[in-house]
N, C-alpha and C positions, 0 to 999 in steps of 0.2 A: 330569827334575827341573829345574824353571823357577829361574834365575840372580837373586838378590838383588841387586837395585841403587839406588841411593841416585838421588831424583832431587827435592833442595834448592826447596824454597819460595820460601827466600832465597837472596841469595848465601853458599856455604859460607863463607867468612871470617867473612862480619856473625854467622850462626848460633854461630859459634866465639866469636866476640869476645862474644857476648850471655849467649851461656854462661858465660863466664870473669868477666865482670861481676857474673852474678846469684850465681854460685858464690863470689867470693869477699866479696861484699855479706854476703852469709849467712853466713860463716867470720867476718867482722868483728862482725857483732851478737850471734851468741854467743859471741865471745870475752869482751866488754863484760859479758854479763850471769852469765859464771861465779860470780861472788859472790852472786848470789842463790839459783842451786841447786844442787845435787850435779855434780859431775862426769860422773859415768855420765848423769844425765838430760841434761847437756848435749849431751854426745856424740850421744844418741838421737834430739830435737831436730834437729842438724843433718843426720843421717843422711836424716832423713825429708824435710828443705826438700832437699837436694843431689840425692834420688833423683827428684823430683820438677822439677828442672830440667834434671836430666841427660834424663829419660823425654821432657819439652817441646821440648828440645833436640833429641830422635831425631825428636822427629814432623815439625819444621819440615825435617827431614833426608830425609821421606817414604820410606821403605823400600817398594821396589816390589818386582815379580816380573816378568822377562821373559818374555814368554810369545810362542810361535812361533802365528802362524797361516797354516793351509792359506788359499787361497783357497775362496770357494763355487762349483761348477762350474754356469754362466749357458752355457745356449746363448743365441750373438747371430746376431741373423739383419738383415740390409739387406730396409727394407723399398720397396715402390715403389708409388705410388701416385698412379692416371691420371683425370685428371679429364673426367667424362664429365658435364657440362652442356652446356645448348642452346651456347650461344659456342662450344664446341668445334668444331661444325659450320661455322664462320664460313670462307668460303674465301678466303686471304690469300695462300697459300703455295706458288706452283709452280702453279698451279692444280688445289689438293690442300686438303682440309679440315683444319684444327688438329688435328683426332683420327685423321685417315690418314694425318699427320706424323707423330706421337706415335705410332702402331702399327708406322709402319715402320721408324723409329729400334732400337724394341725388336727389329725383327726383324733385320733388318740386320745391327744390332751382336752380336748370338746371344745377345742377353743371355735370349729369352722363346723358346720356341717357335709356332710361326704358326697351327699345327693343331691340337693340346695345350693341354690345362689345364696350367697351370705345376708342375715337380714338383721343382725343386730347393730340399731342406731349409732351404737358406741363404739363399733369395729367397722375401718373401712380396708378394703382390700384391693391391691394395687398391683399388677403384674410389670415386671419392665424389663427392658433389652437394651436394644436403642433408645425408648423415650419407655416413660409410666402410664398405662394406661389402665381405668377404672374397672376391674372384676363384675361383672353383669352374669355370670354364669355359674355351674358348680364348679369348685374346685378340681375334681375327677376329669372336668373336660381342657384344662389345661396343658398343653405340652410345652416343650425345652426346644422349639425353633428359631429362638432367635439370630441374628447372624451376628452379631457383637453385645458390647454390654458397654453402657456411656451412663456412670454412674450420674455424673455432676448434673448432665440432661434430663436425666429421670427425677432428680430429685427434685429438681426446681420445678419441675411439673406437677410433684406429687404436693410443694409446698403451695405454689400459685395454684391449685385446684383446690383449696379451703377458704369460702368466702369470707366476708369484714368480721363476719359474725362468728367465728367457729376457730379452732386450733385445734394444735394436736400434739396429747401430752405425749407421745412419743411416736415415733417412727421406727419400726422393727423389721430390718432387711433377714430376709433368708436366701443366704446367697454362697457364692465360694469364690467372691470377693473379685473375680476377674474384673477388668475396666481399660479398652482401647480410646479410652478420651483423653486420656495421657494431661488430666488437669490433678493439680498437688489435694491430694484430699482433706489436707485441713482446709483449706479455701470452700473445699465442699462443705465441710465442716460449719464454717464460720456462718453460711447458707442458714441452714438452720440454727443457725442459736441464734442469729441475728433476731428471728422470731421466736423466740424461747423453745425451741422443741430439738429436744437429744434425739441423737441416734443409739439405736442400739441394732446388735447383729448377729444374729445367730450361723456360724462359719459349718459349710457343710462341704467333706472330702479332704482326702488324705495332701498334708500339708507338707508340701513337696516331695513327696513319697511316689507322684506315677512318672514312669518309665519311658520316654517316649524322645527319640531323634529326628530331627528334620532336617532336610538339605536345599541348600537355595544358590543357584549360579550366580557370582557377582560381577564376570565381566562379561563384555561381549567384542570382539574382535573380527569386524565385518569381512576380514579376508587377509590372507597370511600367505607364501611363496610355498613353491617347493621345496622342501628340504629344509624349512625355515622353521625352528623352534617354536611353537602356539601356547601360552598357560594357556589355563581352563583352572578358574579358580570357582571353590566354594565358601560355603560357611555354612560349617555344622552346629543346630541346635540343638543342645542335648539336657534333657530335665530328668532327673536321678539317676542320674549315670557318672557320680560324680566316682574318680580315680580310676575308672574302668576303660578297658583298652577296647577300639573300636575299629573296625574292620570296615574301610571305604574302596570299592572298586568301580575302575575303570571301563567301560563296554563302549568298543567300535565297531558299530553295526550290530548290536547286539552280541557282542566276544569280547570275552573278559582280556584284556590289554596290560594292566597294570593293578595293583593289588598294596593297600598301604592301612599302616595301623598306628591309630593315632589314642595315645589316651588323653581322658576328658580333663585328668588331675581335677581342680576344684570351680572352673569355669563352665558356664554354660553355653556357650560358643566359641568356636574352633575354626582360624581360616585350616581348608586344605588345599595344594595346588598340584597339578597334575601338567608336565609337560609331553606334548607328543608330536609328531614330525612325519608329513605326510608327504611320501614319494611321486606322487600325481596328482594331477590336477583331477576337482570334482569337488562337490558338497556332501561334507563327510557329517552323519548324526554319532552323536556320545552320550553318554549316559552316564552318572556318578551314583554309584549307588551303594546304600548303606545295610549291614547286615543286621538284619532286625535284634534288639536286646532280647536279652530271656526276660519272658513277663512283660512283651510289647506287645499295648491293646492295635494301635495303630498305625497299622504298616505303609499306607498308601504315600504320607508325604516323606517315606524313605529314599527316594529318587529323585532325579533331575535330569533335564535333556537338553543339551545344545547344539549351534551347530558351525562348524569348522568349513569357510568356503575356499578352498586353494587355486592360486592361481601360476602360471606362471610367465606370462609377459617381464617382457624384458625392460628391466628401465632406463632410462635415458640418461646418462652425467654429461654434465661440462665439468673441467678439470679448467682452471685457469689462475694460472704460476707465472708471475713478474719476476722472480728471486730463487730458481731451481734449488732446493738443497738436500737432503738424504729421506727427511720427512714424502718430500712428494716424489719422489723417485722410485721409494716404497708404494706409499699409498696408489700411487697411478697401476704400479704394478699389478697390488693386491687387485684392485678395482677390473684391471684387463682380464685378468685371468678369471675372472666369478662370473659364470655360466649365466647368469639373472643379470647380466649389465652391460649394455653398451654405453660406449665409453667415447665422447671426442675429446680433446685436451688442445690447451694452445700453452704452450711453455715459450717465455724469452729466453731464451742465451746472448742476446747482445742488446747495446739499444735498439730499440726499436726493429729487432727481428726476433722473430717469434714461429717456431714449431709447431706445424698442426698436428696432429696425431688423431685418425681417427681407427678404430677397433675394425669397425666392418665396415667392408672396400665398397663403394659408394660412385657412380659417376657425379655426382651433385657435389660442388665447390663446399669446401666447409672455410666457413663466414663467420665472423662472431658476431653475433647477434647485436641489433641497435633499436631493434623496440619489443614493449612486453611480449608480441604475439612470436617475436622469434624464440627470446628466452623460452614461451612456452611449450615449445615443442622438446622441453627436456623435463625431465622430473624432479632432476635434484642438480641445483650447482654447487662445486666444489672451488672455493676460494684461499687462495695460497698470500703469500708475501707480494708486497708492493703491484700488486694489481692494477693500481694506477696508471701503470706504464702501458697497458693492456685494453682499458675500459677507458671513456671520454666520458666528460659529465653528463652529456644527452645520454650514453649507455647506463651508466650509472643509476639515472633517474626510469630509463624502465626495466633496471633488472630490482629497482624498489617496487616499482610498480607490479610488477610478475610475483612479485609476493605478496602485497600489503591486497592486490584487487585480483590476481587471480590464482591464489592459493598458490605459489611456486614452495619450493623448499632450499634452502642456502645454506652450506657449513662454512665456517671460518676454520678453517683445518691448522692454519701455522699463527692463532691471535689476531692482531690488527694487520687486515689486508690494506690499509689505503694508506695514502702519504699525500702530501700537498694539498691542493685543491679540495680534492677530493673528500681527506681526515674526515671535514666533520659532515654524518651522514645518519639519516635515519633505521638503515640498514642492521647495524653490530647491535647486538643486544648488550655487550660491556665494552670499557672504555677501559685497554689494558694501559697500563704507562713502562716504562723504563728500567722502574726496578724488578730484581729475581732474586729468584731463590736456588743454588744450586744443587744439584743432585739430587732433587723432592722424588717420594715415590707416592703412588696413587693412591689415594682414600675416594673410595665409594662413600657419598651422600646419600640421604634416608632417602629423598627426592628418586636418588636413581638407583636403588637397590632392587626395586621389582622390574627393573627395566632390561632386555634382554642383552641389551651386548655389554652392561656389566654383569649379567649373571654367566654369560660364558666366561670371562672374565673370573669370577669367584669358584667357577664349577672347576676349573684344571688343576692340576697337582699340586700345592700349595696355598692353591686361592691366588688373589690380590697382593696379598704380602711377597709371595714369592715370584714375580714382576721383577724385570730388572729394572734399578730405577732410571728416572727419566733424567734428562740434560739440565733443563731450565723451569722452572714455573715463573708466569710472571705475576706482579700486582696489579690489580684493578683498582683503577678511580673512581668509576662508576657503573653502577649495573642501573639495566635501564628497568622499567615499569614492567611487571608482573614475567618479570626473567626469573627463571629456578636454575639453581646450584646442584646438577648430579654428580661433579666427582669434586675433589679437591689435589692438591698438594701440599704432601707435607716437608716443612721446612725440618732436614732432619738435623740440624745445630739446637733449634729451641721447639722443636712441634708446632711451631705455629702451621695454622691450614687458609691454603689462600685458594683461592676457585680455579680450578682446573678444564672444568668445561659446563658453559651456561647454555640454557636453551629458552626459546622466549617465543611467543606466539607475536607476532606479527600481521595484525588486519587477518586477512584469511589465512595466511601460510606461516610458515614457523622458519626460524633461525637458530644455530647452532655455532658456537664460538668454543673452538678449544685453546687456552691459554698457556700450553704445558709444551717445551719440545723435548723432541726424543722418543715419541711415539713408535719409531721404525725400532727401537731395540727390541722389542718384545716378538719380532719374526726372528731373534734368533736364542730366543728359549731355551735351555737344552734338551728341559722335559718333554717336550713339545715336536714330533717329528715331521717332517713335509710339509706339502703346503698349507695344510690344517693348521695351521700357527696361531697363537694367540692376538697377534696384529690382524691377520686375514679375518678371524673369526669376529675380533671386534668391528671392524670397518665392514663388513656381511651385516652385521646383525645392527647395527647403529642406521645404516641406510635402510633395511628395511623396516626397523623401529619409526624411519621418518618419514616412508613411503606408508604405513597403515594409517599415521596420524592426516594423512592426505584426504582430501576429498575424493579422488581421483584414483582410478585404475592405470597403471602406466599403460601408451600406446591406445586409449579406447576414448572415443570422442563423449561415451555417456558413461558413469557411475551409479548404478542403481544402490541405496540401502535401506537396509530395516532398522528402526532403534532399537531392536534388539530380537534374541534369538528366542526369548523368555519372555511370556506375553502373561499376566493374571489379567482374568477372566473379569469383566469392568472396564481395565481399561485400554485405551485406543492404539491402534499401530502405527506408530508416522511413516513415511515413506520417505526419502529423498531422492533427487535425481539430479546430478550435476553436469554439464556440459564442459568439455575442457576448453572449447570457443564459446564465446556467447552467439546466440542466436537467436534476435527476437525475433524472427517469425515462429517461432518455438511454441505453440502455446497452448499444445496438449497432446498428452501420450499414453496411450491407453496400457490398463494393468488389471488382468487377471487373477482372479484366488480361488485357490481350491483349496477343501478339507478334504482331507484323507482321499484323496486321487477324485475327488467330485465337484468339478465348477458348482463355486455358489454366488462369486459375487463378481463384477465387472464394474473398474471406476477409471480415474484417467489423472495421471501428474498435469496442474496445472502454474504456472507461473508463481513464485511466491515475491509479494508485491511487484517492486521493478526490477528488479534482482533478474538480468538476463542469463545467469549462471545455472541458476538453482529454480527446480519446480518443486512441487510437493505435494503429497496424497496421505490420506489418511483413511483407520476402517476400523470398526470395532466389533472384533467378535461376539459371537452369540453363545458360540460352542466351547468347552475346550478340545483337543486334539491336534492333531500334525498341521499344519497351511504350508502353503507354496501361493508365492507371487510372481509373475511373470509379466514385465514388462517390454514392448513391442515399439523398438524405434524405429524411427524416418529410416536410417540406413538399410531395413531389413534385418538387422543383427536383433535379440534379444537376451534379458538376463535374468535370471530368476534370483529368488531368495527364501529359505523355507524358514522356519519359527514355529514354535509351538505354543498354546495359549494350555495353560496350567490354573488351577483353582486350588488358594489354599484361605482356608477358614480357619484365624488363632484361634478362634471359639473351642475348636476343635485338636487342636497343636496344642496350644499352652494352657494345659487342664491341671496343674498343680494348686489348690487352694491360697488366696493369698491373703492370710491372717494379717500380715501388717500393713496391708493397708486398709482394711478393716479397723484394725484397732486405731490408726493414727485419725481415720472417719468418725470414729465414736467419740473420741476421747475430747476430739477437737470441738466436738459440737457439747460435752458436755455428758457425753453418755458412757459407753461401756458394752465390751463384747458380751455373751450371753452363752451358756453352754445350753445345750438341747433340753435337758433337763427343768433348767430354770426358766423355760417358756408359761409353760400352763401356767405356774406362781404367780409370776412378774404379770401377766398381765391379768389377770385376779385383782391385784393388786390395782393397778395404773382404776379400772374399773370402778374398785370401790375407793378410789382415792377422792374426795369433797373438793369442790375449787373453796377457795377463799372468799365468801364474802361479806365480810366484814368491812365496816364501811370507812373509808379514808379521808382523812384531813387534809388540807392543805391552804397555805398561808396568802394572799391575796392582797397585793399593796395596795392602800386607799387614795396616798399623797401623789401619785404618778400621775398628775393631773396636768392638764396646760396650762389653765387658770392659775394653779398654784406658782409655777415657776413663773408666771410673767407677773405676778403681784409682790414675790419677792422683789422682783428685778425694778416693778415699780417702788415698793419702800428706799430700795439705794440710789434709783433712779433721780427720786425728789430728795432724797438727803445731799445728792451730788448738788444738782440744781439749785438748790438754796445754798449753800455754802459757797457756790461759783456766783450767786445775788447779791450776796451779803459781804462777800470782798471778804469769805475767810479762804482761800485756794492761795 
């Protein structure tokens, strides 16, 4: 029989006193209204208010029931669980692997048997990598093949695999802490304590102590001109090689090219970039590669190969200048003379007459273009001052069109090209206004500092600073949506820096606006000799900066690429193929791949939805080593593209042990790292630890009844009711 016991809302006193208040409130007001009714109905009246506060009274007083509970009988078992990925294999120790550490600990201590699958009730044993999976074998037949280590996944496996009935006083990773699940490990943490069970970890291998560089290509540049400057950028990995100077070289075609030494100081990755400059045309392979450290176990991911395809087709400009002034007079020049460019130009010198100018002699009338498909047949247009006088609004609208739907390219070379009608237009990436700044000189933007024709720019005798400065910069109103800022001007009276030249993607094609004039000063440099001038070299390298961002090869009706030249081993190759005319009868093109000079596979570009531009193929390697793709158009022309598929395993790369975040796993859950030593003890221990069961109280309200609330509610119910009869309300 379970014991009644009072367990107060409030303080017992305040309930008493609240009582005694409302009880005698209520003895006072019917005392007052006896001369309105009977006696007896008085009496009834209060009987019914007092039972009703005495009953309010009881509740705040909560009448419980003690009630004894058994505990629920929990088998708890220690569980243990040895991490068998590739880093286990890593030999740091005695000259002994992380997992023939870990195997002999167990065995040693007596905690496993060496030849036996494990068979004590109280010990469960869990191998895991990618996910936890339950030990059914001996120990000894274990190995370190995992391909990753996904701690959070493992463990919610090892936790959801103990039924309703069972727990586990602790969980005991043997591990070296690696984890590519990239989840915050107290979250891990929180996993298990949710269910009362700590972690704890015994950390095995040298903690951040091994030695090991890796190299990885971060750009890809489907195709570059003759003579045209190419980065080739990396990023070196370097794990204890911390202040130590590193030896990264350059191989074209296997011949060391270029030779750079970079130290690591206190980081563990390094961009490096390597420029180089191919005199013919052809698809050149490179290689970066790094000189092994003293005391590197492994050598293999010290290299990298990419690959550089040169072209040299000539590109196509339109020049078109309403307002001749020193700026375009230069530029046309520069443009005429560059080997890589043919060049037509229409310049006004009066109203409404206008200069044609084309480079190479031609019987075919040069026309200014008045629909997209004419614009198209140029690669890049160059747009000067008051254009307007030049272009009608029907032109207007498809030289938007030749950019926005079939990838064109357009510089604003002298600001706002348009006036009247025209001004407001989808075209300009900014909206320059009125005011300037005078005599500003050029500040490279973060945007455009890896960008080649400001780095020729920064590479000459004094850099950037040593520029002579420019005439005018002007202010912008508005830059439009998702336009970047690569240079500025600087106002040299107060430093302010106002945008000097914007560039802005455009539907498929991109646009360029320079807001700065006086741009011709810089061909007459003094550092600077001949035609190689700082102007020439800018306007070279700015054009064919916006010819690789193209879809398109200049002068070729089809563009073949690869997404890249760097391929790991899983995942897919895309392919693209663009058409410089659309052509839906277009609707498949076969493509060839070979490894290492051996057709292995045959697929075909097909359509990508309704996009008459663009098809696209895809393929995923099996191998790693060299491929070559060769694509076979309608015309009879064909164009290859080579790439290499690479295999890299962090498992294998980032072997340095990671104690903190072990410890931030343990700690979070309740637990604690472990040194080797304190294994055999501790779980001795955990073993002969007793669960608790001792039996538990707990308190049980009896008044939480429905009955009871609606019988209160009748007592005031009928006390209202007769006082609203009886004409006291």
């Amino acid at each position: 029989m379970s014991d009644i016991v009072f367990d107060p809302i409030l303080p017992l006193g305040l309930i008493v006193l609240l009582a005694l208040l409302l009880g005698a409130a209520t003895v006072y007001v019917y005392v007052k209204v006896t001369t309105q009714i009977s006696r007896g109905k008085n009496a009834l009246l209060t009987a019914f208010r007092i039972a009703g506060i005495v009953l309010v009274a009881v509740l705040l007083l909560q009448p419980s029931e003690l009630e004894t509970i058994s505990p629920p009988e929990i088998n708890k078992v220690t569980v243990l669980a040895l991490d068998t990925s590739r880093s286990m294999n890593q030999v740091d120790s005695e000259k002994m692997s992380r997992m023939e550490s870990a195997k002999n600990l167990l065995f040693e201590s007596d905690i496993l048997p060496r030849n036996t699958a494990p068979n004590d009730p109280r010990l469960r044993l869990f191998e895991f990598h990618e996910d936890a999976m339950p030990v059914s074998k001996s120990l000894s037949e274990l190995t370190a093949d995992g391909q990753t280590t996904r701690f959070h996944r493992s463990l919610s496996s090892i936790v959801n695999s103990l039924s309703g009935a069972e727990n586990a006083r602790a969980i005991i990773f043997l591990t070296d802490g690696h984890d590519f699940e990239l989840v915050n490990p107290t979250k891990s943490g929180f996993l298990a304590r949710g269910r009362q069970i700590p972690i704890y970890a015994v950390p095995f291998g040298k903690q951040g102590k091994v030695r090991d560089v890796s190299i990885r290509i971060t750009n890809y540049q489907p195709y570059c001109y003759v003579k045209q400057k190419a980065r080739i950028s990396t990023l070196l990995r370097l794990l204890g090689a911390e202040f130590e100077d590193v030896q990264v070289q350059l191989l074209r075609e296997n011949k060391i090219v270029q030779t750079r030494r970079v130290n690591a100081d206190e980081h563990q990755t390094i961009p490096v970039h390597f420029e180089v400059t191919e005199p013919e045309v052809g698809q050149f392979e490179y290689e970066i590669r790094v000189v092994p450290l003293e005391g590197e176990l492994d050598t293999v991911n010290n290299s990298a190969i990419t690959y550089l395809n040169v072209i040299n087709q000539q590109i196509q400009i339109l020049v078109l200048e309403g307002s001749p002034y020193w700026d375009t007079t230069f530029l046309q020049r520069s443009l005429m003379r560059n080997d890589k460019m043919e060049v037509d130009s229409a310049l006004q010198y009066a109203p409404r007459k206008a200069r044609l100018i084309r480079k190479k002699e031609s019987t075919e009338e040069l026309k200014l273009p008045d629909t997209p498909e004419g614009f198209n047949r140029y690669d890049l247009v160059v747009l000067g001052k008051a254009v307007d006088q030049l272009l009608n609004e029907q032109q207007l609208a498809a030289l938007q069109t030749y950019v926005k739907e079939l990838g064109g390219a357009v510089i604003f070379s002298r600001g706002k090209a348009f006036g009247g009608d025209l001004e407001q237009n989808e075209l300009e990436p900014v909206l320059w206004n009125e005011q300037t700044t005078e005599k500003p000189r050029l500040q490279v933007a973060r945007e455009g500092q890896s960008l080649a024709p400001f780095r020729v720019l920064a590479e000459q005798s004094g850099g950037v600073e040593n520029l002579p400065e420019l005439l005018q910069g002007h202010y912008s109103s508005e830059k439009k949506t998702l336009a970047a800022t690569l240079a500025f001007a600087e106002n040299p009276d107060d430093g302010v820096l106002v945008p000097a030249v914007i560039h802005r993607r455009f539907g498929q094609g991109q646009v360029l606006s320079i807001g700065v004039d006086g741009i011709w000063r810089w061909a007459f440099n003094a550092k600077v000799d001949g035609p190689n001038n700082s102007f020439d070299r800018f306007w070279d390298q700015l054009v064919l900066w916006l010819m690789a961002g193209r879809d398109f090869i200049p002068t070729k009706q089809f563009s073949f690429r690869t997404s890249s030249a760097n391929i790991l081993l899983g995942e897919k190759v895309h392919f693209r193929l663009v058409t410089k005319t659309p052509d839906a009868s277009l609707k498949k093109v076969p493509l060839t791949i070979s490894l290492d000079g051996k057709e292995i596979s045959k697929t075909a570009f097909t359509p990508k939805g309704d996009d008459a531009f663009r098809l696209a193929a895809e393929f995923l390697p099996e191998k790693v080593g060299r491929y070559r793709a060769v694509a076979d158009f309608p015309d009879g022309t064909q164009q290859e593209s080579k790439f290499i598929v690479f295999h890299e395993n962090l498992e294998e790369t980032e072997v340095a042990t990671d104690v903190t975040y072990l410890k931030r796993l343990c700690e979070s859950s309740g637990g604690r790292l472990l040194e080797p030593k304190e294994l055999a003890k501790f779980i001795t221990e955990l073993r002969d630890e007793k669960s608790d069961s001792t039996p538990k109280t707990r308190l049980r309200s009896v008044w939480d009844e429905t009955w009871i609330f609606y019988f209160i509610g009748l007592l005031f119910g009928v006390d209202w009711y007769l006082r609203r009869r009886w004409g006291l309300c």
